[in-house]
KOLVEX-645739 format. One record per residue (C-alpha): residue number from 1; x, y, z. Coordinates in Angstrom, 2 decimals. Example, Ala and Ser with C-alpha at 12.3 -4.5 7.8 and 13.67 -1.06 7.14 Angstrom:
<1, <12.30, -4.50, 7.80>>;
<2, <13.67, -1.06, 7.14>>;
END
This chain:
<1, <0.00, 0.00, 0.00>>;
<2, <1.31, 3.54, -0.84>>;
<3, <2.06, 5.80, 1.59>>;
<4, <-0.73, 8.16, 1.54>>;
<5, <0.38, 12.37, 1.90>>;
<6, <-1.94, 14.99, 0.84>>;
<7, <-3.88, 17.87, 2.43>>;
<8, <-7.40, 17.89, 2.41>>;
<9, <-8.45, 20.72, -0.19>>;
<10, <-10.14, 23.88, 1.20>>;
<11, <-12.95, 25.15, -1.58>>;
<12, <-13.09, 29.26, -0.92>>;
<13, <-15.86, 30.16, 0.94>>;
<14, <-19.01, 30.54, -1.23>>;
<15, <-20.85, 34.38, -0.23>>;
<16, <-24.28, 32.12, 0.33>>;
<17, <-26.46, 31.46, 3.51>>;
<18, <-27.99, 29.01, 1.61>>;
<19, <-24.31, 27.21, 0.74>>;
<20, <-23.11, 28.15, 4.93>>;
<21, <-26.54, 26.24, 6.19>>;
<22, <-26.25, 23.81, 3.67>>;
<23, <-22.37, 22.66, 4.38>>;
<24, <-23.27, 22.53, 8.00>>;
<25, <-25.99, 20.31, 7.46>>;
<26, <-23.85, 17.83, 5.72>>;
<27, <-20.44, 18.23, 7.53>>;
<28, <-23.18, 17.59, 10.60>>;
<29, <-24.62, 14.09, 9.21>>;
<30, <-20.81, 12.75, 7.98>>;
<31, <-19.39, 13.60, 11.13>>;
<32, <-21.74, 10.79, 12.22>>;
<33, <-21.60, 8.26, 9.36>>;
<34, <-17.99, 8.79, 9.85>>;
<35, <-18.51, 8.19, 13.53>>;
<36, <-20.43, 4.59, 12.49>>;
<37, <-16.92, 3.75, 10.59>>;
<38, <-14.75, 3.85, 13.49>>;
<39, <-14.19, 0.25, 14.73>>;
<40, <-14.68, 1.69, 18.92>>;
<41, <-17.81, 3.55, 17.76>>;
<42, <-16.27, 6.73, 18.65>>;
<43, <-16.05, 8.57, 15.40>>;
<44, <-13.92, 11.88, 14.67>>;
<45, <-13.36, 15.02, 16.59>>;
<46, <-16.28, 17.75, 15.53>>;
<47, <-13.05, 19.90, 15.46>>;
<48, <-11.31, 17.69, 14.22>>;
<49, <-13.80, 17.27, 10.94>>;
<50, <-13.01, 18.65, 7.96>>;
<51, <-14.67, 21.82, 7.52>>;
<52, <-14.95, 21.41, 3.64>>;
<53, <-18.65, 19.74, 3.72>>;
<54, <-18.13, 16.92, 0.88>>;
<55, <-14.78, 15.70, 1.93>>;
<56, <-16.32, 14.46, 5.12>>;
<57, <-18.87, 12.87, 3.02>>;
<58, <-16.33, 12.08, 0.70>>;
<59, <-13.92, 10.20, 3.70>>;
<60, <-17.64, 8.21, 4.22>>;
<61, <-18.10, 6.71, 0.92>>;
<62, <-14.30, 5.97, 0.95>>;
<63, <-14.50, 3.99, 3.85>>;
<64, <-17.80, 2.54, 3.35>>;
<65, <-16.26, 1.64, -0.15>>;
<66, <-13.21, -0.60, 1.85>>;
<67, <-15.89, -1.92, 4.16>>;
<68, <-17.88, -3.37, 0.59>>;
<69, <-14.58, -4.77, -0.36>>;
<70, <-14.21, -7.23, 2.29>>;
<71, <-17.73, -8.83, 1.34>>;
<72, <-17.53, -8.05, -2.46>>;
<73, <-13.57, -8.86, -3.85>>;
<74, <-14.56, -7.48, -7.02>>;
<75, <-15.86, -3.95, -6.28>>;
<76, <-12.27, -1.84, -4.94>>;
<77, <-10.45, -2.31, -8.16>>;
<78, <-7.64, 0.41, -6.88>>;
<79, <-7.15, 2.26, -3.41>>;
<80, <-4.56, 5.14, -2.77>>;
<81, <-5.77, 6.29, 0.76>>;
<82, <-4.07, 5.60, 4.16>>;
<83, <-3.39, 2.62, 5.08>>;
<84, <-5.62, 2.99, 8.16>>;
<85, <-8.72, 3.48, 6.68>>;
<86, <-8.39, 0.09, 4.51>>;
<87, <-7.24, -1.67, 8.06>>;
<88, <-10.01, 0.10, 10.04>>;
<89, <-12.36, -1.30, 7.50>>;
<90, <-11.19, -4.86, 7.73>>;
<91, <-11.22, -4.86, 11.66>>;
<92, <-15.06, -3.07, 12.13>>;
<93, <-16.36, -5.16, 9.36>>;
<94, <-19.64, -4.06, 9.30>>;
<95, <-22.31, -6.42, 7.73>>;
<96, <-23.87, -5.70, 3.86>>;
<97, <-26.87, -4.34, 5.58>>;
<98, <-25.12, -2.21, 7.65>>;
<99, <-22.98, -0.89, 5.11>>;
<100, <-26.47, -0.30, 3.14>>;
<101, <-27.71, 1.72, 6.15>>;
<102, <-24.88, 4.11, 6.04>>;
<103, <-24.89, 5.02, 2.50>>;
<104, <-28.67, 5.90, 2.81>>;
<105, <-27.20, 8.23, 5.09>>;
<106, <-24.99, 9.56, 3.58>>;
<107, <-27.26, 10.32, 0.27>>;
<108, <-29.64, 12.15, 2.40>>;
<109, <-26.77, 13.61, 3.92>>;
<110, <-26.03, 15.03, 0.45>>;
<111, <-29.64, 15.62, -0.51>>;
<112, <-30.80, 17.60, -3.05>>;
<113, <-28.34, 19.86, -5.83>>;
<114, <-26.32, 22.56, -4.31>>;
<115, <-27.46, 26.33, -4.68>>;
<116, <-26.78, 27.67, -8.44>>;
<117, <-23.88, 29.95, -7.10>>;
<118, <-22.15, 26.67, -6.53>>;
<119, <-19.45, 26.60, -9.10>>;
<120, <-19.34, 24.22, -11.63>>;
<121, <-16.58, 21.76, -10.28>>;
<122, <-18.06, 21.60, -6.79>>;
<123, <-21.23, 20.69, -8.58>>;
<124, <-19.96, 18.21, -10.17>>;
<125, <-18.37, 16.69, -7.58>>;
<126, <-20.92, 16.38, -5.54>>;
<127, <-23.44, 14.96, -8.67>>;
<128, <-20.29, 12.44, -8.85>>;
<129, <-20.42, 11.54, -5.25>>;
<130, <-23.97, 10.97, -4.85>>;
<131, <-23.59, 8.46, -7.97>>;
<132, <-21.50, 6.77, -6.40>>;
<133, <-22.85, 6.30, -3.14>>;
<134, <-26.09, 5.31, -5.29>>;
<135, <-24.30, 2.33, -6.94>>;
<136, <-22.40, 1.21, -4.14>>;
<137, <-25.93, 1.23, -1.90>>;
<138, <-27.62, -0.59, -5.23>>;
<139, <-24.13, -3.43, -5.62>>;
<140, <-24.86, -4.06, -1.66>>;
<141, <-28.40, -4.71, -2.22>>;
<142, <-27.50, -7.05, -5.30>>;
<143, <-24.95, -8.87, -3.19>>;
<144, <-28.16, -9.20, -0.88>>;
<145, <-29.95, -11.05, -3.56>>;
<146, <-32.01, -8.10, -5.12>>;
<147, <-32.62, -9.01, -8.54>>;
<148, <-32.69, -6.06, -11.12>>;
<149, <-33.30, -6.35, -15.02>>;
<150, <-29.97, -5.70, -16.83>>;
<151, <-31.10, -2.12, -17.91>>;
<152, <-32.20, -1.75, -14.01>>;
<153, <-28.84, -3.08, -12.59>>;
<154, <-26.71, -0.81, -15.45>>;
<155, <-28.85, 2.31, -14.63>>;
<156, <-28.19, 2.21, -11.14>>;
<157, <-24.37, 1.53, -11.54>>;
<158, <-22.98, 3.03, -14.20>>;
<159, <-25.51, 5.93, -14.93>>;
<160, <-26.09, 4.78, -18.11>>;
<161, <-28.51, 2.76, -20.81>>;
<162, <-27.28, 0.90, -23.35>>;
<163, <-29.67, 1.24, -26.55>>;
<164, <-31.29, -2.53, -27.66>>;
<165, <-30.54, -3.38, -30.77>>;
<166, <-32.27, -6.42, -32.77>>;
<167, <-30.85, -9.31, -34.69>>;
<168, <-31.81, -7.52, -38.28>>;
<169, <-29.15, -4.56, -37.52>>;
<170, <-26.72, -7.20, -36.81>>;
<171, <-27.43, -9.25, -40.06>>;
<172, <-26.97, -6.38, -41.89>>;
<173, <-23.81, -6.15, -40.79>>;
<174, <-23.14, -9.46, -40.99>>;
<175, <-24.43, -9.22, -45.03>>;
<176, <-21.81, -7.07, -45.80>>;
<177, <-19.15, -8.93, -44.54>>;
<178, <-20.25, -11.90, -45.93>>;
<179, <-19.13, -9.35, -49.13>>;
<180, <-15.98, -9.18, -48.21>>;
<181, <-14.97, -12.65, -47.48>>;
<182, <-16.30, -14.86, -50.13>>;
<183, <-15.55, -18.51, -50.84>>;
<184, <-17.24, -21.84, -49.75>>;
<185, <-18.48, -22.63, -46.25>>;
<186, <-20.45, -20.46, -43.48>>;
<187, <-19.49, -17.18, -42.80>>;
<188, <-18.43, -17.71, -39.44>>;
<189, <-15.42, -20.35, -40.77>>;
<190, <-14.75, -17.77, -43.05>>;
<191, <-14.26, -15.36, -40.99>>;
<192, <-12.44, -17.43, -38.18>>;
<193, <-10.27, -18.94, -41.77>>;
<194, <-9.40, -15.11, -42.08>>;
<195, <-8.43, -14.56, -38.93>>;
<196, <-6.04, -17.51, -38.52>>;
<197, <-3.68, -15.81, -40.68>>;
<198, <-3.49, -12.05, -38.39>>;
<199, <-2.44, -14.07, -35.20>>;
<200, <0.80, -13.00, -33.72>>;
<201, <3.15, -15.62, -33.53>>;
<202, <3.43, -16.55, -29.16>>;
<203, <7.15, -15.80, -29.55>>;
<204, <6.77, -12.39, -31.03>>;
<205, <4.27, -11.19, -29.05>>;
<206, <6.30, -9.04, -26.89>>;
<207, <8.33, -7.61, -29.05>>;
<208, <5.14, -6.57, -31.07>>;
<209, <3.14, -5.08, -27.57>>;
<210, <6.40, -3.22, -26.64>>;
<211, <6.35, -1.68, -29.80>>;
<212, <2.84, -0.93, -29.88>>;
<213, <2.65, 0.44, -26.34>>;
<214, <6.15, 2.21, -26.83>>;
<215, <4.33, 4.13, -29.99>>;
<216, <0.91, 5.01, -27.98>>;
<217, <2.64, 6.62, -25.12>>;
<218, <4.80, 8.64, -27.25>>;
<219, <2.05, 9.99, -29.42>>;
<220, <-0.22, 10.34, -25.99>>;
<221, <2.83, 12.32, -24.53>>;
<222, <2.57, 15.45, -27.15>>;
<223, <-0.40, 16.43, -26.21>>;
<224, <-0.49, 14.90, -22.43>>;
<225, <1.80, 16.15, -19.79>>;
<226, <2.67, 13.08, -17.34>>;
<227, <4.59, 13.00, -14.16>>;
<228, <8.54, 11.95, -15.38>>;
<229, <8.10, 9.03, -12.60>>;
<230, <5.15, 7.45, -14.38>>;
<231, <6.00, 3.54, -15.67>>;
<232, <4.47, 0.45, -16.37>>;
<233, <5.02, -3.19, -16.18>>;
<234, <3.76, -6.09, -18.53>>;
<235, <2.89, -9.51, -17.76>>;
<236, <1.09, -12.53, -19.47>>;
<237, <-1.12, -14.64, -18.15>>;
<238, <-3.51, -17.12, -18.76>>;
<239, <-7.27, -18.29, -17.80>>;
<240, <-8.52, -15.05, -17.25>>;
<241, <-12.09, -13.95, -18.24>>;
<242, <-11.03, -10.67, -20.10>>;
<243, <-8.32, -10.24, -22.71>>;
<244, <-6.29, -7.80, -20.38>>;
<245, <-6.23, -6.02, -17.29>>;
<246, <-4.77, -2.69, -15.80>>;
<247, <-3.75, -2.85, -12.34>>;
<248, <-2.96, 0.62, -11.12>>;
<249, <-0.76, 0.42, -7.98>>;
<250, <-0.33, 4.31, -7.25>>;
<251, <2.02, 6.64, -7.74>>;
<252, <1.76, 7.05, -10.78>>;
<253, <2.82, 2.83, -11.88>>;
<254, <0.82, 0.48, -13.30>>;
<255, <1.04, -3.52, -14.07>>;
<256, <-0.65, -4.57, -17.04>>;
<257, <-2.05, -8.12, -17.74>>;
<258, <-2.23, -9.69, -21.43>>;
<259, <-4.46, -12.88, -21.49>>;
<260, <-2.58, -15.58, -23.70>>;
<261, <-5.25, -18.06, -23.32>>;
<262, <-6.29, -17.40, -27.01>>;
<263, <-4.81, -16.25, -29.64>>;
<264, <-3.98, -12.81, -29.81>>;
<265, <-4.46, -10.66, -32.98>>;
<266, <-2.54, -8.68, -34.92>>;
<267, <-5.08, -5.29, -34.48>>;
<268, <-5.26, -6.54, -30.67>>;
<269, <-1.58, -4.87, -30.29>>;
<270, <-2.32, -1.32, -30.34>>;
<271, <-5.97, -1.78, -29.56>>;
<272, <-4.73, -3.49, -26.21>>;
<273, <-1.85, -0.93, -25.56>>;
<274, <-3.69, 2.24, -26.28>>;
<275, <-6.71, 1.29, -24.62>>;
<276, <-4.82, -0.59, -20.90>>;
<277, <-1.89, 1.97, -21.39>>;
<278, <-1.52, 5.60, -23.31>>;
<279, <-4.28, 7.11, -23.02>>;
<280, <-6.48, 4.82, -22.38>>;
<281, <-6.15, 3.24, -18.18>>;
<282, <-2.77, 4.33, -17.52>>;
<283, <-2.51, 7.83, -18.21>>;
<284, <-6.64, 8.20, -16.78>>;
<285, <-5.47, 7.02, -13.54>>;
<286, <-2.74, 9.09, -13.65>>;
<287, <-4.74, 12.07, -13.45>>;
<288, <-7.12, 11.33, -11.24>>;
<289, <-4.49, 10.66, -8.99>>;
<290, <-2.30, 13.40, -9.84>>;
<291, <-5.13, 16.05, -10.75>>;
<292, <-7.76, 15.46, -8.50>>;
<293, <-6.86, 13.26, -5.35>>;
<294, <-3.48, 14.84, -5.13>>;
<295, <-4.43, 18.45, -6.83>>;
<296, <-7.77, 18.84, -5.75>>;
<297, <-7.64, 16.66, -2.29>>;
<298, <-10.72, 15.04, -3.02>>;
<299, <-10.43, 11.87, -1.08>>;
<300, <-12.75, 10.28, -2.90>>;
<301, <-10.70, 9.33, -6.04>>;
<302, <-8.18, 7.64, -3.65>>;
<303, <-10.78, 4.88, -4.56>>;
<304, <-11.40, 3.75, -7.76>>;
<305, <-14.51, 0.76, -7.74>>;
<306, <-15.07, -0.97, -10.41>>;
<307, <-19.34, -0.68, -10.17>>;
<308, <-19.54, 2.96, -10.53>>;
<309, <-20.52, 5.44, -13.03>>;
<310, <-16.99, 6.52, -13.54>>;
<311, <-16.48, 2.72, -15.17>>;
<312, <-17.90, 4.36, -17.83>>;
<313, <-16.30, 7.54, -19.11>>;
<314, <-12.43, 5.03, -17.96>>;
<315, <-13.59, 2.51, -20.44>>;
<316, <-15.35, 4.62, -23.05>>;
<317, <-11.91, 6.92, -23.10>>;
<318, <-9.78, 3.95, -22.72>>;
<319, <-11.90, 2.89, -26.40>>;
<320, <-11.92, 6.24, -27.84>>;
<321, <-8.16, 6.47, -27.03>>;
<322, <-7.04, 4.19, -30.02>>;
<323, <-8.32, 6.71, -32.26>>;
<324, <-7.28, 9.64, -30.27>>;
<325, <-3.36, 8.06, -30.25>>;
<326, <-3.64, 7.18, -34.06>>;
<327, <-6.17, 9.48, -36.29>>;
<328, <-7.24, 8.71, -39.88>>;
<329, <-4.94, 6.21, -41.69>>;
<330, <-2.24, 6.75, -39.07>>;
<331, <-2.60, 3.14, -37.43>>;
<332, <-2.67, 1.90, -40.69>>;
<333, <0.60, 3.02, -41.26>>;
<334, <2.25, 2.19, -38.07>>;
<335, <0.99, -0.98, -38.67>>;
<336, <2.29, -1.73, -42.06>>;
<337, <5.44, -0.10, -41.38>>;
<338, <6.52, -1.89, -37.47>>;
<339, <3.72, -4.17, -36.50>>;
<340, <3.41, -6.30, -39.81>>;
<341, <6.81, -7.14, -39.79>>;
<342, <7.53, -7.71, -36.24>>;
<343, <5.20, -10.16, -36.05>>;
<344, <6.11, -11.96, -39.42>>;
<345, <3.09, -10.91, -41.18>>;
<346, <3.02, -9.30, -44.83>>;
<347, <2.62, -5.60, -44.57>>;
<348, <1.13, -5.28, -48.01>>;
<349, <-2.18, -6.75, -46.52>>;
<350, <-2.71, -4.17, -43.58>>;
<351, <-5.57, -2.54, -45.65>>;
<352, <-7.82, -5.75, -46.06>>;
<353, <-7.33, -6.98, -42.77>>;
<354, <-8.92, -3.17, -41.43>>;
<355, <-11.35, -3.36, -43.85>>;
<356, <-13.02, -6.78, -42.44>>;
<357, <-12.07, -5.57, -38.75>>;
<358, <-13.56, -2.22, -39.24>>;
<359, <-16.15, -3.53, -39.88>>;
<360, <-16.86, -6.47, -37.62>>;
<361, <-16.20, -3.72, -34.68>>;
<362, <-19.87, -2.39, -35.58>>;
<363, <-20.91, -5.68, -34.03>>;
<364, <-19.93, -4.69, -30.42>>;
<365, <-23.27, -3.80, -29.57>>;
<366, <-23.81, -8.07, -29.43>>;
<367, <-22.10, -8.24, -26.34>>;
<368, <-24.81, -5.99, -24.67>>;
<369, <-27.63, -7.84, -26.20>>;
<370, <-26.08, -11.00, -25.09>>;
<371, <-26.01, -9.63, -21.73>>;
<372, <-29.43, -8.39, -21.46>>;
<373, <-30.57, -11.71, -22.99>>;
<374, <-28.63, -13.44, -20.27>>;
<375, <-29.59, -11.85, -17.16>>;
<376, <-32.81, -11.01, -18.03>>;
<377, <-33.21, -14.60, -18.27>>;
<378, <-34.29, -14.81, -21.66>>;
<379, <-31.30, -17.20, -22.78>>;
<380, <-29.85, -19.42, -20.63>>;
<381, <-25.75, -20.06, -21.02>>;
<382, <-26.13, -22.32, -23.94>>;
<383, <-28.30, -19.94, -26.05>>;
<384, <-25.73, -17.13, -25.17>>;
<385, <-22.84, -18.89, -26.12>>;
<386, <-24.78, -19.80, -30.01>>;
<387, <-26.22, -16.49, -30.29>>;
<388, <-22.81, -14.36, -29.86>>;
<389, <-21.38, -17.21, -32.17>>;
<390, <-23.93, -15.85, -34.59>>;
<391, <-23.81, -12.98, -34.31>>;
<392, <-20.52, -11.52, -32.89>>;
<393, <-18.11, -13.79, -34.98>>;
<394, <-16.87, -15.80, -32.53>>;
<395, <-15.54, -19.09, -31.48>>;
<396, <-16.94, -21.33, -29.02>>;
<397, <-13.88, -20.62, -26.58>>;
<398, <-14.17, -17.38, -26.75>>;
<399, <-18.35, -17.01, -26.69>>;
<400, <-17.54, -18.87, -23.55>>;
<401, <-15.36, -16.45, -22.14>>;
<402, <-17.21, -13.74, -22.93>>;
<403, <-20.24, -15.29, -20.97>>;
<404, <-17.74, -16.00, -18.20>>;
<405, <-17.08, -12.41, -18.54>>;
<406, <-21.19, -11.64, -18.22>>;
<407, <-21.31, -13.97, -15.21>>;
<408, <-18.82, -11.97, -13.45>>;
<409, <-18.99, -8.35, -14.24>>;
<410, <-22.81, -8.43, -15.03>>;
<411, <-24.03, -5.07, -17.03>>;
<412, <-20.16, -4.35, -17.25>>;
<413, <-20.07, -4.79, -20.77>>;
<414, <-21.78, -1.56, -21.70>>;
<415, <-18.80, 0.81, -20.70>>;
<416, <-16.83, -0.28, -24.08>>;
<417, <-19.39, 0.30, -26.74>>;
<418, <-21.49, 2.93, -25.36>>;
<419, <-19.09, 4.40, -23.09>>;
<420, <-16.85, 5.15, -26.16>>;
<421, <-20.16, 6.66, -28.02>>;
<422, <-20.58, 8.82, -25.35>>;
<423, <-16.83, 9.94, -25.03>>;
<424, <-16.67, 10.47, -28.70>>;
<425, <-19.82, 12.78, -28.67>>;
<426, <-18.35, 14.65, -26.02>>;
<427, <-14.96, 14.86, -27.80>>;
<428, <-15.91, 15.90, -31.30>>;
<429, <-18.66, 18.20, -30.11>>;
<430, <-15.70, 20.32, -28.21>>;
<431, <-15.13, 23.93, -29.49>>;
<432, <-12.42, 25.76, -28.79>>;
<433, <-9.69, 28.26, -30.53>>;
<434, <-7.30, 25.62, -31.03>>;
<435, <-6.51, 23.27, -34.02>>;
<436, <-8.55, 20.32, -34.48>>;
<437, <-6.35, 17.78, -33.21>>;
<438, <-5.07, 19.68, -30.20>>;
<439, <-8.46, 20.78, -29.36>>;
<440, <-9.46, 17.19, -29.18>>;
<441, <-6.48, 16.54, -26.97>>;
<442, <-7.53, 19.29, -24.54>>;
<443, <-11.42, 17.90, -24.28>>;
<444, <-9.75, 14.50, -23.70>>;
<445, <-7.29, 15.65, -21.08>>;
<446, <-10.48, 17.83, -19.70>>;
<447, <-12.70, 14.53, -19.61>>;
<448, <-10.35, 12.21, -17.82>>;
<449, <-8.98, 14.87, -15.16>>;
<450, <-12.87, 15.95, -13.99>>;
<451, <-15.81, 13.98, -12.17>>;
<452, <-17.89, 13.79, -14.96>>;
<453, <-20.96, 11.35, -15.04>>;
<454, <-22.14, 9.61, -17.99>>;
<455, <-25.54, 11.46, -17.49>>;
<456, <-23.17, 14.68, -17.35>>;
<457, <-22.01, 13.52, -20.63>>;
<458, <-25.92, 13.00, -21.90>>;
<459, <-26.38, 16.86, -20.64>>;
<460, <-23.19, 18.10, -22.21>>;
<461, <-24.42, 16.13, -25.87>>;
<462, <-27.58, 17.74, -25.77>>;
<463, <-26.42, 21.02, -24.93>>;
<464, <-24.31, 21.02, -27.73>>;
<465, <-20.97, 20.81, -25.60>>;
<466, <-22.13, 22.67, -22.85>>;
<467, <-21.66, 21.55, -19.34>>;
<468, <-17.74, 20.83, -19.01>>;
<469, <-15.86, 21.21, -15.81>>;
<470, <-13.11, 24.34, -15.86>>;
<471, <-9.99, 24.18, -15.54>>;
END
């Protein structure tokens, strides 16, 4: 665990008797949630309470957050705090329902939107926090056995709704492609026929990810400032239900996981390194950390859990980074010109093979439909594992993982597709006075270094780009 040093950020005092009773109220009803955290039922010093309203309810969730970890391994994905609070947590161990209890209390504690002299970052902090404390109340109370439908569940977790989308938008996706890879047989050992021949080779594949993660954080890095101690480490691994995995271990380092079980693809390379490293995972934790728990002393994004709305907007922008890192034809090029050859394939077909991947990507949507199928109950595993052979383009194996994946992470699956729909709607509907490309840069930079929502996001859209956090 890394040593944790910051000072708790004062916000200057807001000219409002509305804002002065309203701060009071709330640094009043955390001081006792907070109390409720403290293993010998004591609870904090009212002096000794920070006098900043939302980081005592911010501490709350935090610890509340650690308490949910020790019943739910899956839900405190990173955690940069003190040390204290995560062994505080494990030694009170308060039940599920408790923990329940106390985030009711703190979302009253919070109640309704701050007065409209509140400026904008403070507002959307506390939108963020209350989001937050929402989902982590809602993944208690689904831990408990509450059964939600999967646009229910992915509502109250993410802040989002995926759009359903039927079988005849898929097949006509699936019709095209059938276009572009003719020949005897169904389309799906077509397909699987044409993808045999983009696998990296198991004894290149390092040399190819270095190169491909080496090229994304250089290209991230002229438009992105990072801290000069910022680093990485890669590993591969095996019988995992995802393809890869960012680990972010603080201070600015992260260890990221490959999946070898299956083959790994030629476009997975720099989709894989842009989207777990530059500036996709990496560089968003990286700011958070730097920016906002470190900048901003919001204590808050000392904890990153994987069921939150935030999920969102870090795997939408982790998406939406491949084409932020390499624009227009650029990965096309990189590709021919270092990735091709490293991994013995022919450069001269780099074109075809994006042609049939561009265009099986429009399929991504499945995976939600799959999902929705599955939980809702509508298919059981079998059906689910044909229908996203169908469908998706997949093999058996890997339908199967991806169902493991369902099992596990639930209404997960939504932050890829429509998280990177809402990121890119955000990005290309930013104005500015700068260039194109390092206007895009800044709304990036802006998204990942803010506590933006997805339904923030929504607003902003409709608004025509209004709505983003200052800087």
């Amino acid at each position: 665990m890394f040593e944790y040093d910051i000072a708790l950020h004062r916000l200057a005092s807001i000219p409002s008797i509305r804002l002065q009773v309203f701060a009071t109220a709330l640094v009043a009803a955390a001081v006792l949630i907070l109390g409720g955290c403290d293993p010998r039922g004591t609870g904090p010093d009212v002096e000794a309470a920070d006098a900043n309203s939302l980081d005592a309810i911010a501490e709350a969730y935090v610890k509340l957050g650690l308490a949910l970890g020790n019943h739910d391994p899956d839900y405190v994905d990173a955690y940069l705090g003190p040390p204290e609070w995560r062994e505080e947590a494990e030694h009170a161990n308060p039940s599920p329902s408790e923990i329940r209890k106390r985030a009711t209390q703190l979302i009253d504690a919070l109640g309704a939107e701050p007065p409209p002299d509140t400026d904008e970052m403070t507002r959307l902090r506390q939108h963020a926090l209350r989001k937050n404390i929402e989902a982590l109340a809602t993944r208690v109370e689904m831990l408990g056995g509450k059964n939600l439908s999967f646009d229910q569940e992915s509502s109250a977790l993410f802040d989002a709704v995926a759009p359903i989308k039927s079988e005849s938008e898929f097949q006509v996706i699936l019709d095209e492609l059938a276009q572009l890879l003719p020949g005897e047989g169904s389309l799906f050992d077509r397909y699987e026929a044409f993808r045999k021949q983009f696998e990296i080779p198991p004894d290149r594949l390092d040399a190819v990810f270095q190169a491909a993660i080496t090229e994304c954080r250089a290209r991230t890095m002229r438009f992105i400032s990072l801290p000069k101690q910022e680093s990485f480490e890669v590993e591969y691994v095996t019988e995992k239900p995802w393809n890869a995995y960012n680990w972010y271990k603080g201070n600015y380092h992260s260890l990221i996981q490959v999946n070898t079980s299956l083959p790994v693809h030629i476009g997975d390379a720099v989709g894989l390194a842009c989207h777990e490293g530059y500036p996709g995972h990496h560089v968003n934790n990286i700011l958070w950390e730097r920016d906002l728990l470190h900048g901003r002393g919001w204590v808050e994004f000392s904890l990153y859990p994987l069921f939150g709305p935030q999920s969102v907007i870090n795997e939408g922008s982790a998406e939406y980074g491949i084409r932020m890192a390499f624009p227009g034809e650029e990965r096309i090029a990189f590709e021919r010109e270092k990735l091709f050859p490293l991994a013995g394939l022919d450069p001269a077909r780099v074109e075809e093979y994006h042609q049939v991947r561009d265009l099986v990507q429009e399929l991504d949507y499945v995976r939600n439909e799959a999902a929705r199928r599955y939980l809702d109950g509508e298919f059981d595993k079998q059906q689910t594992i044909h229908w996203l052979e169908r469908y998706a383009l997949i093999s058996a194996p890997r339908a199967e993982r991806n169902v493991q994946f369902i099992e596990k992470y639930r209404s997960y699956v939504i932050n890829y597709n429509l998280g990177k729909d809402l990121v890119r709607h955000y990005i290309e509907a930013s104005g500015g006075a700068a260039p194109p490309i390092e206007r895009r840069w800044q709304a990036f930079e802006r998204l990942l270094a803010s506590p933006l929502t997805p339904s923030d996001l929504t607003l902003s859209d409709q608004n025509g780009g209004s709505g983003r956090p200052e800087r």
